[in-house]
VOGU-3710 file (C-alpha; in Angstrom, 3 decimals, decimal comma):
1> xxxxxxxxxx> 0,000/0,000/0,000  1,184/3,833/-0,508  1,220/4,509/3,153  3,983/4,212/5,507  1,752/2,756/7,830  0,912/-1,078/8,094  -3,015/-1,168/7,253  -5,823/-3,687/7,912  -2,975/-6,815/7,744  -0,883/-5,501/4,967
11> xxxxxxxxxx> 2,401/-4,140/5,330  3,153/-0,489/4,545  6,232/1,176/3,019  7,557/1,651/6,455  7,752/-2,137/6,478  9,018/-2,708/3,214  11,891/-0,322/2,818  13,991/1,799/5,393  14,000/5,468/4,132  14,182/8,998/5,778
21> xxxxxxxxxx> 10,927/10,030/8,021  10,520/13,172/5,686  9,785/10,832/2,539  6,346/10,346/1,149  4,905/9,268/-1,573  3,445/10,856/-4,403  0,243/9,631/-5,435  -1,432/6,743/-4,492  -1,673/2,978/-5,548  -4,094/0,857/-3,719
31> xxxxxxxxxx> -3,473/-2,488/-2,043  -4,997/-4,088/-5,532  -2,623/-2,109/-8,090  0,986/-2,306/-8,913  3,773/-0,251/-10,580  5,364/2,649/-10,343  5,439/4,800/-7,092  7,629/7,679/-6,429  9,061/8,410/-3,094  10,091/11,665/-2,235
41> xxxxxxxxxx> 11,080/14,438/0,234  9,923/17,328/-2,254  7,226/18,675/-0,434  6,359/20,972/-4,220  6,281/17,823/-6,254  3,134/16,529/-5,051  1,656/19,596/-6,715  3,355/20,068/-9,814  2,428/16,626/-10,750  -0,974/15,630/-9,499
51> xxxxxxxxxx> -2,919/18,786/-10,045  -5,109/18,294/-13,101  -4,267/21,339/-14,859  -0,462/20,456/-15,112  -1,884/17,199/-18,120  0,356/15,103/-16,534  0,244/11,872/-18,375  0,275/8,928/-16,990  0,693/4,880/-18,222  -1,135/1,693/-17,050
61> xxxxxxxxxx> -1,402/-1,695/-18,688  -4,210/-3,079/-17,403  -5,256/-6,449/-17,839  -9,529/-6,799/-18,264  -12,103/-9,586/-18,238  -12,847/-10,387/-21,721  -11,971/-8,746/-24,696  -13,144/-5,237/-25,859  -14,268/-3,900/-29,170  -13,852/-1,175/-31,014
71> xxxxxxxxxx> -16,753/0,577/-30,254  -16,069/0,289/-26,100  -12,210/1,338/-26,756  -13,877/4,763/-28,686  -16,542/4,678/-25,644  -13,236/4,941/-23,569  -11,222/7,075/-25,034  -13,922/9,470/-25,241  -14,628/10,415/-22,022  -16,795/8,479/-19,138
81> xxxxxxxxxx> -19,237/9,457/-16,856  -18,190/7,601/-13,239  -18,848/8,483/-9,911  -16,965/10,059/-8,365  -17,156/10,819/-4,025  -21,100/10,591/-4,644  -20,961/12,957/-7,757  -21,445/12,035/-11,815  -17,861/13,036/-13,330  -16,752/12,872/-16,910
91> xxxxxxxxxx> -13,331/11,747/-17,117  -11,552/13,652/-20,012  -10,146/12,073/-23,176  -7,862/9,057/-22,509  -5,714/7,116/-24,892  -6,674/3,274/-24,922  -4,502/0,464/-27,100  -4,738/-3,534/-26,948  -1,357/-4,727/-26,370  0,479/-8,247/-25,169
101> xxxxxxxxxx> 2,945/-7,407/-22,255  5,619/-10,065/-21,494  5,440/-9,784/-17,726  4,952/-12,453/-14,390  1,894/-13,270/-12,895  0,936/-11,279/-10,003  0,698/-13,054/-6,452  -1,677/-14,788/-6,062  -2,266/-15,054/-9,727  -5,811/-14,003/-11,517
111> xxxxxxxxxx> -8,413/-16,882/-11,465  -8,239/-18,523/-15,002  -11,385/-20,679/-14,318  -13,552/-17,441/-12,905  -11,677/-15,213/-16,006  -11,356/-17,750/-18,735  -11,221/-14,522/-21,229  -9,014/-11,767/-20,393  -7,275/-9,343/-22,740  -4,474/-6,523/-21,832
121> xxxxxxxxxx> -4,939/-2,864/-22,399  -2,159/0,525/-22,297  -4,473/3,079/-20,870  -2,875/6,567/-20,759  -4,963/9,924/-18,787  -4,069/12,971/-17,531  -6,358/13,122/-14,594  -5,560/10,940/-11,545  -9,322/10,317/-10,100  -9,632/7,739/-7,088
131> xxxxxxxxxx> -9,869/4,099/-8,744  -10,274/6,147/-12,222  -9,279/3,281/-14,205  -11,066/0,561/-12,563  -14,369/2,753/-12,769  -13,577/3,530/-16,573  -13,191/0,053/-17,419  -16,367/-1,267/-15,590  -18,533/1,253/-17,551  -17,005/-0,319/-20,630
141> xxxxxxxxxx> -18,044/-3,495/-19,162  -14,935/-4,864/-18,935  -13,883/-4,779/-15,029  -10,476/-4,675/-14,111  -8,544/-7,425/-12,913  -4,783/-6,688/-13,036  -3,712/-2,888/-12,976  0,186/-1,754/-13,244  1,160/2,003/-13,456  4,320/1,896/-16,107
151> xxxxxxxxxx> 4,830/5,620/-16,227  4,288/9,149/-15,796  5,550/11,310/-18,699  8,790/9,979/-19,490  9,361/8,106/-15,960  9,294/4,507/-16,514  9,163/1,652/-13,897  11,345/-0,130/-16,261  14,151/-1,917/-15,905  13,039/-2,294/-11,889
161> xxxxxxxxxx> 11,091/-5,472/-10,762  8,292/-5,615/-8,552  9,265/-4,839/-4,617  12,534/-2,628/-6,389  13,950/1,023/-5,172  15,874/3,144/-6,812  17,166/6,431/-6,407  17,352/9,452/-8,786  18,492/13,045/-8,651  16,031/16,026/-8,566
171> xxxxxxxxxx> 17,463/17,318/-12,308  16,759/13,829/-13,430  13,480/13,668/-12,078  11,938/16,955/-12,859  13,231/16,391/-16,522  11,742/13,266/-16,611  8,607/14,182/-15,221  8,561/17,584/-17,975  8,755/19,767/-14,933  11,697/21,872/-16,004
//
């Protein structure tokens, strides 16, 4: 989880890794998503990236239960109404591909025999909206099942593996993140 604090059994990133008390991170996975997670003691970053008017872009693959068509992949890209905190919200344009990662299962690993049919999407948006993707994909009809965040702007979680840290200077950072 994106909390430094162990939570309802699971372990938090105080657990996990021994940094600095005045690092946080920015953004949020929850305890069913994966990926990329920056870690930081730049209390200005948190802005500059998640405030919706920056258009910060950001990268999932996201595997789905069954396989979408055409017309629900222009549904999504489009712009969705969810619900958002009790209120109707239309998420703005988002970019939506079919693709075929070559990655490992997750632990534990999806349920072949409850998801026989399962297909792999790159979803890109610019708005960060709690469980966003999850909610866009169920109004598609095609709930989530696997969700990885691979990047925002040019920061990749590649070449790391799951449960890796690395460390990176501010310069390379903010360049990497189109901040400068």
């Amino acid at each position: 989880m994106s909390q430094f604090t162990d939570g309802d059994g699971n372990p938090g990133l105080g657990s996990l890794f021994d940094l600095q008390k005045d690092i946080y991170p920015v953004g949020r996975l929850d305890l069913d998503s994966e990926g990329l997670l920056i870690l930081t003691n730049d209390k200005s970053l948190n802005n500059k990236l998640l405030n919706p008017s920056n258009n910060h872009s950001r990268v999932y693959w996201v595997e789905v239960e069954g396989k979408p068509d055409l017309e629900s992949l222009k549904k999504f890209s489009g712009g969705l109404e969810i619900n958002v905190k009790g209120k109707k919200h239309i998420t703005r344009k988002a970019r939506i591909k079919k693709i075929d990662p070559e990655i490992t299962d997750r632990e534990p690993p999806i349920n072949a025999q409850k998801h026989p049919v399962r297909s792999w999407m790159e979803i890109c948006l610019t708005e960060g909206k709690n469980r966003q993707v999850r909610k866009m994909t169920a109004a598609i009809g095609h709930p989530t099942l696997r969700l990885i965040r691979v990047g925002i702007e040019d920061l990749s979680v590649f070449p790391l593996k799951s449960g890796e840290i690395t460390q990176i200077s501010k310069g390379v950072l903010y360049k990497k993140l189109r901040l400068l």
